[in-house]
C-alpha positions as CSV (number, residue, x, y, z in Angstrom):
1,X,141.7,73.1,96.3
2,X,141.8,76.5,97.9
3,X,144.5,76.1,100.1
4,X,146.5,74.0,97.2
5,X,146.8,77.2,95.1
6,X,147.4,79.3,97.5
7,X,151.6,79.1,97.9
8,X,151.2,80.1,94.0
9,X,149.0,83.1,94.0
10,X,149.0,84.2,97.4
11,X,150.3,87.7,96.8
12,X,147.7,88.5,93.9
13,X,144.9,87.3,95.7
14,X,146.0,89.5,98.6
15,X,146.3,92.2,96.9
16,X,142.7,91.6,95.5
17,X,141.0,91.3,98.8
18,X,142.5,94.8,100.0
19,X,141.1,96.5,96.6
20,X,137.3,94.9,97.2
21,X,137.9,95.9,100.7
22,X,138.3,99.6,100.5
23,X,135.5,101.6,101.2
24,X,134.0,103.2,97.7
25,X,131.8,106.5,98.1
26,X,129.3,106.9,95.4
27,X,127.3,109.9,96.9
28,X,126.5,111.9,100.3
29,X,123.1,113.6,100.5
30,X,120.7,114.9,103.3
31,X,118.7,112.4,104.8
32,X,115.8,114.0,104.6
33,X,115.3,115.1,101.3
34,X,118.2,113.0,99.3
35,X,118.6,116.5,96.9
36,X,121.2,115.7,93.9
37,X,124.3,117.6,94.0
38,X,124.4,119.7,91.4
39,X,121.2,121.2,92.4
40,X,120.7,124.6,94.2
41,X,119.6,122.6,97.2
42,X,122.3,120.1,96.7
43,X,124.2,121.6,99.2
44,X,125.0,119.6,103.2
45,X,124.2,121.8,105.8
46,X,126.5,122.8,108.8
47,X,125.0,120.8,111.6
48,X,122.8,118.8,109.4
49,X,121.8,115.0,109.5
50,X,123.4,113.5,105.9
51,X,123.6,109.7,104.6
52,X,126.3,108.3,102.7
53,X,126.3,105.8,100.4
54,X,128.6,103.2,98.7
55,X,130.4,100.2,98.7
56,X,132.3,98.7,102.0
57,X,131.9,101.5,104.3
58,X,130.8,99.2,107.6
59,X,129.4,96.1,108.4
60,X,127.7,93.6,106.6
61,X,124.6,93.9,109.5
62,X,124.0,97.6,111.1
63,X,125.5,98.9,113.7
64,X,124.0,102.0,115.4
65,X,124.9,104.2,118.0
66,X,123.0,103.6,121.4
67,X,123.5,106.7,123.6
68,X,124.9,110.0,123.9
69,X,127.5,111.6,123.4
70,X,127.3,109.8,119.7
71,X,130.3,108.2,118.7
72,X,133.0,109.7,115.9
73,X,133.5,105.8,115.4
74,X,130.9,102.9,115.1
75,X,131.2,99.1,114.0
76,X,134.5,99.6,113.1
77,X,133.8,103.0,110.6
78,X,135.0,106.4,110.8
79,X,134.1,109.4,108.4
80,X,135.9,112.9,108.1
81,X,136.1,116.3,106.3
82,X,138.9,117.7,105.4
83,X,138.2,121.8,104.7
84,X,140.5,124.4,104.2
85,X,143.6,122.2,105.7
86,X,142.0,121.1,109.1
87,X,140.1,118.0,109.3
88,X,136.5,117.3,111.1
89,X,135.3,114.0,112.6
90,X,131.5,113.1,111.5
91,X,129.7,111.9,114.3
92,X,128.0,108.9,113.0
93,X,124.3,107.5,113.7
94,X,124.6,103.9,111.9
95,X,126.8,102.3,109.6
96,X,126.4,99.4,107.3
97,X,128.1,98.2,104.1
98,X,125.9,100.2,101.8
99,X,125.5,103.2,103.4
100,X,126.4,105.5,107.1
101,X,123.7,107.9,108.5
102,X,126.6,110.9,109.9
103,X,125.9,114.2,111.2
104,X,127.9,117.1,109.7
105,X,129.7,119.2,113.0
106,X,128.3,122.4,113.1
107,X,132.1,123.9,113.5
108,X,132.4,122.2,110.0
109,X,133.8,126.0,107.5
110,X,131.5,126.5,104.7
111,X,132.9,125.2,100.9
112,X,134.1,122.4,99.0
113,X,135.3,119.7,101.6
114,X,136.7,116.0,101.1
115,X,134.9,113.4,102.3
116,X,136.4,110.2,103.2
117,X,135.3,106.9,105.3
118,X,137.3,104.6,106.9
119,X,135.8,101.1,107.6
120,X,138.4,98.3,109.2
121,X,141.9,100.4,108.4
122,X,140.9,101.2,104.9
123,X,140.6,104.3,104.2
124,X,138.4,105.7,100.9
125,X,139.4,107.7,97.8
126,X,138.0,111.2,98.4
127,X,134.7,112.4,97.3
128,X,134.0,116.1,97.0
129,X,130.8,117.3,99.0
130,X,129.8,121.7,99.0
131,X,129.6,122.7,102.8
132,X,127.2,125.6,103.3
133,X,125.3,127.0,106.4
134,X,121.9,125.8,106.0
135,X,119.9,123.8,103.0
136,X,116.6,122.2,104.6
137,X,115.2,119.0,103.4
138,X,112.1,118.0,105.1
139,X,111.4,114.5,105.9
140,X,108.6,112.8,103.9
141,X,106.2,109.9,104.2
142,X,107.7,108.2,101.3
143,X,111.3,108.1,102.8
144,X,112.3,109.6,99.5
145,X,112.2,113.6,99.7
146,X,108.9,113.4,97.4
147,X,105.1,113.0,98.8
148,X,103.4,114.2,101.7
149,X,105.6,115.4,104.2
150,X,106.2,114.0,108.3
151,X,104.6,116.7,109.8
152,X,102.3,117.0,112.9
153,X,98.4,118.8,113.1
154,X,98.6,120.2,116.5
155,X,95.3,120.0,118.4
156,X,96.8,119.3,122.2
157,X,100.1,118.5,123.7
158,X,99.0,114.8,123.4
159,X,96.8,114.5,120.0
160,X,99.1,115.5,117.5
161,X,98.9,113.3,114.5
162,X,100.6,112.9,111.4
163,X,99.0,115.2,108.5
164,X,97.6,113.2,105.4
165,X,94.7,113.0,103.0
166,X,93.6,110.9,105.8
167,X,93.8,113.7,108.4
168,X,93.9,117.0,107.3
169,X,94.6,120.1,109.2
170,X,92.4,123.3,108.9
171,X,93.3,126.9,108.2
172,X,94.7,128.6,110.9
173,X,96.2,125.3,112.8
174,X,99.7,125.1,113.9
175,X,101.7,122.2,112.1
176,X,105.0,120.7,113.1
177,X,107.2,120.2,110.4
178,X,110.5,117.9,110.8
179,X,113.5,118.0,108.7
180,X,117.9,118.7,108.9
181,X,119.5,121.5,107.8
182,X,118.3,124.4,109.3
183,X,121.9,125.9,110.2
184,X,124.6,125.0,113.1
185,X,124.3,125.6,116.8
186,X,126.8,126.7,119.0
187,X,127.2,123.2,121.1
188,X,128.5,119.7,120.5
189,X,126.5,118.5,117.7
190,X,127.5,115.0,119.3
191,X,125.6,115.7,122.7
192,X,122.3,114.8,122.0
193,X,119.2,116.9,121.5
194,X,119.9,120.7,121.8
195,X,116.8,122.7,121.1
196,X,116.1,126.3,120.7
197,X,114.7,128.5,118.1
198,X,118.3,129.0,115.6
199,X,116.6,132.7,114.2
200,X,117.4,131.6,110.9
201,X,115.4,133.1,108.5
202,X,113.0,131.1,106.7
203,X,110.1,131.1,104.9
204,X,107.8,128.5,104.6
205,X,105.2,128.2,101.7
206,X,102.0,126.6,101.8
207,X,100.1,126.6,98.4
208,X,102.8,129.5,97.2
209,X,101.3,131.1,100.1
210,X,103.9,132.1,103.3
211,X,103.0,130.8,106.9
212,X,103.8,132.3,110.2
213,X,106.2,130.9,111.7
214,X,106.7,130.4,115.6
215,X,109.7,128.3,116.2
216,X,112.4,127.6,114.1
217,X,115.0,125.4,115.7
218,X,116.4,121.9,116.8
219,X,114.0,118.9,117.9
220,X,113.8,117.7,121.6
221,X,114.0,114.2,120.7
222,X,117.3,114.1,118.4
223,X,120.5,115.0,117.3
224,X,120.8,117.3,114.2
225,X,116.9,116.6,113.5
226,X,115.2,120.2,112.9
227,X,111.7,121.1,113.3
228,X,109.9,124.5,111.8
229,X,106.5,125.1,113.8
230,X,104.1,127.4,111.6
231,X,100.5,128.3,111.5
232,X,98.6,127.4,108.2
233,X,97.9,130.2,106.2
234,X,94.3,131.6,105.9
235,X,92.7,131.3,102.9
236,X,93.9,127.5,101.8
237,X,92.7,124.4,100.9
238,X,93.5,121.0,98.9
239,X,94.5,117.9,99.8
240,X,98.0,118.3,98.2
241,X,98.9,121.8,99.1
242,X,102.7,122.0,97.9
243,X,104.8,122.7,101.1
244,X,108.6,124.1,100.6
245,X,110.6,126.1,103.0
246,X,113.0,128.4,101.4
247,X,116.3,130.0,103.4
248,X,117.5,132.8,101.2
249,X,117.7,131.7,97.9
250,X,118.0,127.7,98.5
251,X,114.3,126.0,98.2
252,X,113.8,122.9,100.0
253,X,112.8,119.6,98.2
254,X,109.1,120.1,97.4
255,X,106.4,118.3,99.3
256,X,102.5,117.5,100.4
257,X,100.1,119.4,103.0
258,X,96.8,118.6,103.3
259,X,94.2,121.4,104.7
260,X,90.7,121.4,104.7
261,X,88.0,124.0,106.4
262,X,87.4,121.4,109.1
263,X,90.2,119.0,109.0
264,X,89.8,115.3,109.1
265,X,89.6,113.5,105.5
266,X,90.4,115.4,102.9
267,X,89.0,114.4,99.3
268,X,88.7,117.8,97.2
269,X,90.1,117.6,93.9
270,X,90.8,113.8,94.3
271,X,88.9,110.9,92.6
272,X,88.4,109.8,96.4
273,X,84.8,110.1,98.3
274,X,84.7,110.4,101.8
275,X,83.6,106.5,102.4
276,X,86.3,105.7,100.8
277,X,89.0,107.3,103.3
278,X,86.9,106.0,105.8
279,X,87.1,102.5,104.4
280,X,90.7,102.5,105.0
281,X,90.9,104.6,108.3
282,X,89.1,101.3,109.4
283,X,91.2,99.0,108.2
284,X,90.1,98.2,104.5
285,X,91.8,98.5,101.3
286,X,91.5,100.6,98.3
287,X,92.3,99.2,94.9
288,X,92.2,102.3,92.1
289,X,92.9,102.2,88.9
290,X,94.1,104.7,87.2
291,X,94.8,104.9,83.0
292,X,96.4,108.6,81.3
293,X,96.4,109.2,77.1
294,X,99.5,112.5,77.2
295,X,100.6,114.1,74.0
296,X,104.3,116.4,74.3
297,X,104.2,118.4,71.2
298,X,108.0,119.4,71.7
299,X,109.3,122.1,68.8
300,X,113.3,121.6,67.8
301,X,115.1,124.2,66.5
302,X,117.2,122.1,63.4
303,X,119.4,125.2,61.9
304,X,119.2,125.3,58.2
305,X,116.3,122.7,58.4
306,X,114.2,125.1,60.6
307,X,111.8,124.1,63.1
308,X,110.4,120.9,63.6
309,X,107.8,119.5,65.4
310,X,107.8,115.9,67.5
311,X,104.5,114.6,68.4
312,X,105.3,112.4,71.1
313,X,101.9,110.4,72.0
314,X,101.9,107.9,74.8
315,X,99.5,105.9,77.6
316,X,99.9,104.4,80.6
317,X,98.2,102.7,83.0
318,X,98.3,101.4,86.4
319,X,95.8,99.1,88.8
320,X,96.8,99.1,92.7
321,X,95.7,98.2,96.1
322,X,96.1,100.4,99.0
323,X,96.0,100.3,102.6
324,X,96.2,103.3,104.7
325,X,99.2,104.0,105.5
326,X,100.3,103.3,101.7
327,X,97.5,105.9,100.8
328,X,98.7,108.5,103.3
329,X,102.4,108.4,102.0
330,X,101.5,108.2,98.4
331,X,100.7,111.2,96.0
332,X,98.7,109.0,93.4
333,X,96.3,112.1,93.5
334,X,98.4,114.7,93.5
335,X,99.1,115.6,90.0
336,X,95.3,116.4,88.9
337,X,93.9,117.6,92.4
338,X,97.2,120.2,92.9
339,X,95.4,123.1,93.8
340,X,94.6,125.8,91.0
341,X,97.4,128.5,91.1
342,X,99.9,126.1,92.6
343,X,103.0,124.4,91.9
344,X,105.3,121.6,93.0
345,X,109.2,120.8,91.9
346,X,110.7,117.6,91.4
347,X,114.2,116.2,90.9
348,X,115.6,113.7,89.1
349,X,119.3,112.6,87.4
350,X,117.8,112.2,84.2
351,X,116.6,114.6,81.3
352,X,112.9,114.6,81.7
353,X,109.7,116.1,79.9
354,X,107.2,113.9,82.3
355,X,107.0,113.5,86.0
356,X,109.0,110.7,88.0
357,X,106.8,107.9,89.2
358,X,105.1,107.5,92.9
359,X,107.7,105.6,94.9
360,X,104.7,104.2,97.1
361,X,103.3,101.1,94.5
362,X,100.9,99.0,97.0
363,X,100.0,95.9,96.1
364,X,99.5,95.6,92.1
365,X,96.6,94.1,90.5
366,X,96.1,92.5,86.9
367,X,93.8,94.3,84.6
368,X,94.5,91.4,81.7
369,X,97.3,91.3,79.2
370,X,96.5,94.3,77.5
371,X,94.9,97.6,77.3
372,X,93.0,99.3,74.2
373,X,92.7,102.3,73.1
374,X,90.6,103.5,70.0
375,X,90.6,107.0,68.0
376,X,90.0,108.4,65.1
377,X,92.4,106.6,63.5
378,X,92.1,103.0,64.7
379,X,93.2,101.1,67.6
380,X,96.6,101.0,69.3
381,X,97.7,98.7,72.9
382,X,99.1,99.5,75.9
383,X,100.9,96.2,77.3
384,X,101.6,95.2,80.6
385,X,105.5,95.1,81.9
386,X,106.0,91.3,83.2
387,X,108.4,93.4,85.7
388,X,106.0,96.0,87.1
389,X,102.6,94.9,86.3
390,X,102.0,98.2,84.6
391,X,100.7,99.2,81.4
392,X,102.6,101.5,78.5
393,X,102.7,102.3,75.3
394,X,104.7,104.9,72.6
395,X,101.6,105.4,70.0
396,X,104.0,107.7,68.0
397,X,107.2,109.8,68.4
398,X,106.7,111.6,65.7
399,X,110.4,111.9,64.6
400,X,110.4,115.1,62.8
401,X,109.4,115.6,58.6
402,X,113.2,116.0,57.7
403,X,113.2,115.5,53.8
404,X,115.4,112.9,52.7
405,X,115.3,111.3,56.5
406,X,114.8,107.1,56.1
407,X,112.4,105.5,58.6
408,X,114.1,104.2,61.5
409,X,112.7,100.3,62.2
410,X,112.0,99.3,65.4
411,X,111.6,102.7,66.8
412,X,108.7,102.6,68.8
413,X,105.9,104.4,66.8
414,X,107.8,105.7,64.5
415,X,106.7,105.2,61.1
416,X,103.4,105.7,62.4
417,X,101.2,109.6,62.4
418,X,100.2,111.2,65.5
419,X,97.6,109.2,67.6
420,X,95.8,111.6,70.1
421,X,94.7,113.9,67.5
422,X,91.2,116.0,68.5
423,X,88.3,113.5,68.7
424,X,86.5,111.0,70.8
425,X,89.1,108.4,72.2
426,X,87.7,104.8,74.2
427,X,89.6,102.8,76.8
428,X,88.7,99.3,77.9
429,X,90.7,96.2,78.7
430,X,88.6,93.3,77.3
431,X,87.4,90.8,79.7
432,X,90.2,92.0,82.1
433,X,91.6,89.2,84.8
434,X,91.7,90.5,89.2
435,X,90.1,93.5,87.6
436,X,86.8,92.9,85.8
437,X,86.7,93.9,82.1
438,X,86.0,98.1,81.6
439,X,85.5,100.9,78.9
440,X,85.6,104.3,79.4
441,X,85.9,107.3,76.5
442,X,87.9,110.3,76.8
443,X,87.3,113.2,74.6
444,X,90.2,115.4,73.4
445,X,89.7,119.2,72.8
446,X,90.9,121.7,70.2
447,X,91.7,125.1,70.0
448,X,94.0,125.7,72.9
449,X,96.6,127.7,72.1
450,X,100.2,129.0,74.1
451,X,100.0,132.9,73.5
452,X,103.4,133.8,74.3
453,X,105.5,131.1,73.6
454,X,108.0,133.1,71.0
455,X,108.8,135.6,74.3
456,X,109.9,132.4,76.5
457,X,113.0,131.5,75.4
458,X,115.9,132.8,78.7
459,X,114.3,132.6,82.0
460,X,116.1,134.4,85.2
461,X,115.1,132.1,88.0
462,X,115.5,134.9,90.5
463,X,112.5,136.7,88.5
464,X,109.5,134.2,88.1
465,X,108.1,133.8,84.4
466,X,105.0,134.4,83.2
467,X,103.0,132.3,80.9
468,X,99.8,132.8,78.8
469,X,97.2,130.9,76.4
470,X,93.9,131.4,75.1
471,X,91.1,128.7,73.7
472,X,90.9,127.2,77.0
473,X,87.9,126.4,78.4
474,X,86.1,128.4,81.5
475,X,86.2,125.3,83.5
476,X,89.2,123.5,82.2
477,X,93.0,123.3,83.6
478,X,95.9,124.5,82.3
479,X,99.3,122.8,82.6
480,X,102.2,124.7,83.4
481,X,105.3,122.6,82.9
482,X,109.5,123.4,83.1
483,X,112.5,121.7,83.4
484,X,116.1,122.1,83.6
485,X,119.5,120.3,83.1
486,X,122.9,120.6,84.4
487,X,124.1,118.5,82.2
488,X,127.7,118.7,84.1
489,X,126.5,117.9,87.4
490,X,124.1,115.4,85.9
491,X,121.1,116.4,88.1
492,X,118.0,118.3,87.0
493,X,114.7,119.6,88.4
494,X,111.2,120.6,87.0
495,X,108.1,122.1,88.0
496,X,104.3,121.6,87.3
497,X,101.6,123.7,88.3
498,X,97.8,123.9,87.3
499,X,95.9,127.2,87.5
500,X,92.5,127.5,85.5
501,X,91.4,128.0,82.1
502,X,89.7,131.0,82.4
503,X,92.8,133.0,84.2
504,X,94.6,133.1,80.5
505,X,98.0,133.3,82.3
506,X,99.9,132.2,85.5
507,X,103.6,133.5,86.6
508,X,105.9,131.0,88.0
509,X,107.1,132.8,91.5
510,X,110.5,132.8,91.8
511,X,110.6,130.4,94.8
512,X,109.7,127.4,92.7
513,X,112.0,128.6,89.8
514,X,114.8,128.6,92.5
515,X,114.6,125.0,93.0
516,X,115.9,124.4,89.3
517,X,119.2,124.3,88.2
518,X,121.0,126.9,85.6
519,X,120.7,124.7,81.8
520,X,124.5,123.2,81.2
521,X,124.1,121.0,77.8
522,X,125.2,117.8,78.6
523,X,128.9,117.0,77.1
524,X,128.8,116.4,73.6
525,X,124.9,117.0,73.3
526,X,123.2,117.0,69.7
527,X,122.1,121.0,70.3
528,X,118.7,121.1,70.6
529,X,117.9,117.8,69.5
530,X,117.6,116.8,72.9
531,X,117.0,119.8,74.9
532,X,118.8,120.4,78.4
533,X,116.2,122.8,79.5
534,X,112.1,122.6,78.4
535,X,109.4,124.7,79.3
536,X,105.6,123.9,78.4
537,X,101.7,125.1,78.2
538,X,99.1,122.6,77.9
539,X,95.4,121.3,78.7
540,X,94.8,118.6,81.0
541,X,91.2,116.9,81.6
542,X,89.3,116.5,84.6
543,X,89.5,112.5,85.1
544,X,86.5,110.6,83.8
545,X,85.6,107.6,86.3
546,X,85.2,104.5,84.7
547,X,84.1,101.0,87.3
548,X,85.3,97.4,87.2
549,X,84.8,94.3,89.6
550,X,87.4,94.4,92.3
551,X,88.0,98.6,91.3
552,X,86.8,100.9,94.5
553,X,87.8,103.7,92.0
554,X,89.1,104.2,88.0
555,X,90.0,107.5,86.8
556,X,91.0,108.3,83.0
557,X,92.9,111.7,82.1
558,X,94.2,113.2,79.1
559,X,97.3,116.0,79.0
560,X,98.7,117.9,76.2
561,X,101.3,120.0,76.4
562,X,103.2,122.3,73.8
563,X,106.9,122.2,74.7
564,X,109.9,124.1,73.5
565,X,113.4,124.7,74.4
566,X,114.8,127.3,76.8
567,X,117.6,128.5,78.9
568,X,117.3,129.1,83.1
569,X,119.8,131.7,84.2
């Protein structure tokens, strides 16, 4: 039948298969820490190891290069720059329909450049990239730019294993730290490995705290692959130390270290014990559960109607089986055992007032159809997504008092008050299915109060911000939450750091305020009704354990956070 119609639209259908066959970019970012352009970090380094994606940029199976020199053309693909009215050949690593691992020459001028790809004769539309001498991104267990980071304890020239909660390093120890982007070199980029400390300078954070750094420079092993070799600051501990390295004013994408006084498994801060780590060193699994009740009290600024408040209340829940290298690459933990006085960043394309999810899942298990939680004021359910196996629920959005304003239907919880008001809460899941039936209570406090909220309104990133409360309590934590939208660039970036109750205040340092973008309103934005920027003081539980058949661990937590609009300059 094919070949019948073929005389008849020969020329159209022609003309079709040469449109669906040229290449399409959709985006070009580092390898190692994927960071959004549009960001401050957004940037490809001179020299650096980038990946592009898209649609028909190689072959339908991988091709990769084999040897050195590496190859300006592979499987049929090509990729160049064109700056400043010359033109510069990637040199490419792999290639595949979806997406070509490239390395950026290190001869490449700073600026905007145009990026094309070339896959079979046809030749892409161009895509606009920012050229600039040096943006880090250091590789991460996850493969994702989020999580613990790839980097080495070193304890001889032979033993020098992979740093996790699983394997710690101690104060004082040198770590190697891989990544892309350092800077260029003065060779071919194409040769093959071409170490030697660059001199760039770079500071690397552990906890907020800088390192000292002995070698700063190209791998031995690869092309365009960095590492930065430091010595663990004195002084620090946790099992999810936040590790950035900044260059100047560009922050690298924020990750995981995990230190202890004597190295080896790391459990401080985390719902883990010791036996279990050591369950899956040896080959076990872990199955946790984990279930969190959060409250964002976010103030709106309405014009001639004021200021309103939206009490957005909302749980979640999620039941997963780990083995240990999923536990080593995950950061499950990392949110309530961040060490006091610390902060990590994270990115995302989307306007956010919550943190993205762990890209590590595990295996998930079934805690029964439904979860329930009781208050003060009765009971509301948390259901489980057929998709994801997870559990979530809106209790309330609290859509703000306007007088006159009708009741929306079918907006979840509206028409209903605020849920997690002060009081005694309860958690269980009935008879429960893979995991036995539980109930656990949670108890949320009063009194906390954010002390100079008014003065926060215009933050200089360049400057760090300080934040204070009162009402909180000698042993509790206090949240510390921002974020910020460009809302032109479509990329944003946020920050979360604990430090403790009893401090009454905590500046954000400018290097984690770096890593966020200046606020652009989205186009055509309702003002403040949906804020580009937020910052946010809150109270966040210690987690209550709770036990189940087939649960090694269940942990319950409670956040609140006051939130308001603001602007980063």
């Amino acid at each position: 039948m094919m070949k019948r119609f073929l005389p008849l639209f020969g020329l159209a259908g022609l003309l079709a298969a040469t449109a669906a066959a040229q290449p399409a970019i959709t985006g070009a970012l580092n390898t190692a820490s994927y960071a959004l352009p549009g960001l401050p970090n957004g940037g490809l380094a001179q020299g650096s190891m980038i990946a592009i994606f898209g649609r028909n940029l190689g072959p339908a199976s991988i091709a990769q290069a084999q040897s050195f020199p590496l190859p300006t053309t592979l499987g049929g693909t090509s990729a160049r720059l064109s700056v400043g009215g010359a033109n510069f050949d990637l040199i490419l690593t792999y290639t595949l329909a979806s997406q070509v691992g490239a390395i950026i020459p290190s001869n490449t001028p700073v600026g905007t450049a145009q990026l094309t790809v070339t896959f079979n004769g046809q030749t892409s539309a161009n895509f606009a990239v920012n050229i600039v001498r040096s943006s880090f991104g250091i590789f991460t267990a996850n493969q994702g730019g989020s999580g613990p980071a790839i980097a080495q304890n070193f304890n001889t020239q032979t033993d020098q294993p992979i740093n996790s909660i699983l394997n710690a390093a101690r104060p004082g120890q040198t770590i190697t730290l891989w990544g892309t982007g350092l800077g260029p070199i003065s060779g071919n980029d194409a040769a093959g490995a071409a170490p030697g400390d660059l001199g760039t300078a770079v500071e690397v954070l552990v906890g907020n705290r800088p390192a000292t750094i002995r070698y700063r420079g190209r791998s031995g092993c690869c092309a365009a692959v960095d590492q930065i070799v430091f010595d663990v600051p004195a002084g620090v501990q946790g099992c999810y130390l936040p590790l950035t390295v900044r260059i100047g004013n560009i922050v690298s994408n924020s990750t995981y270290l995990a230190v202890t006084p004597n190295g080896g498994r790391c459990t401080a801060g985390t719902p883990f014990t010791d036996a279990d780590l050591q369950k899956v060193i040896s080959g076990g699994t872990l199955s946790v559960g984990s279930v969190s009740l959060s409250r964002n009290n976010l103030k709106l600024s309405l014009g001639p109607l004021g200021t309103q408040e939206l009490k957005l209340d909302v749980g979640a829940g999620t039941f997963i089986r780990y083995n240990a290298a999923e536990l080593a690459a995950s950061q499950f933990a990392a949110e309530n055992a961040l060490p006091a006085g610390s902060c990590f960043t994270f990115a995302t394309s989307e306007q956010a007032t919550s943190l993205p999810d762990d890209p590590i899942r595990g295996t998930v298990l079934d805690a029964g159809p439904k979860l329930n939680v009781t208050g003060p004021t009765g009971t509301r359910e948390m259901l489980k997504d057929a998709a994801s196996g997870s559990y979530f629920a809106t209790f309330s959005t609290g859509t703000p008092s306007i007088p006159g304003l009708p009741s929306i239907p079918g907006l979840p919880g509206g028409g209903a008050g605020p849920f997690l008001d002060p009081g005694a809460f309860t958690i269980d899941n009935g008879a429960g299915a893979t995991v036995g039936g539980f109930r656990t209570q949670l108890n949320i406090a009063a009194n906390f109060a954010w002390t100079n909220e008014n003065a926060v309104n215009t933050i200089n990133r360049a400057n760090g911000q300080e934040f204070t409360w009162s009402g909180a309590g000698a042993n509790s934590t206090v949240v510390i939450f921002g974020f910020s939208f460009d809302g032109v660039a479509r990329a944003g970036a946020g920050f979360y750091c604990l430090e403790r109750g009893s401090a009454n205040r905590f500046t954000v340092p400018a290097s984690v305020l770096l890593a966020l973008p200046r606020t652009v309103a989205p186009p055509g934005a309702g003002g403040d009704l949906v804020p580009a920027a937020q910052v946010g003081v809150g109270l966040t539980s210690d987690p209550v354990r709770f036990t189940a058949s087939n649960l090694d661990i269940g942990v319950a937590t409670h956040t609140a956070l006051s939130l308001k609009g603001a602007t980063f300059q």
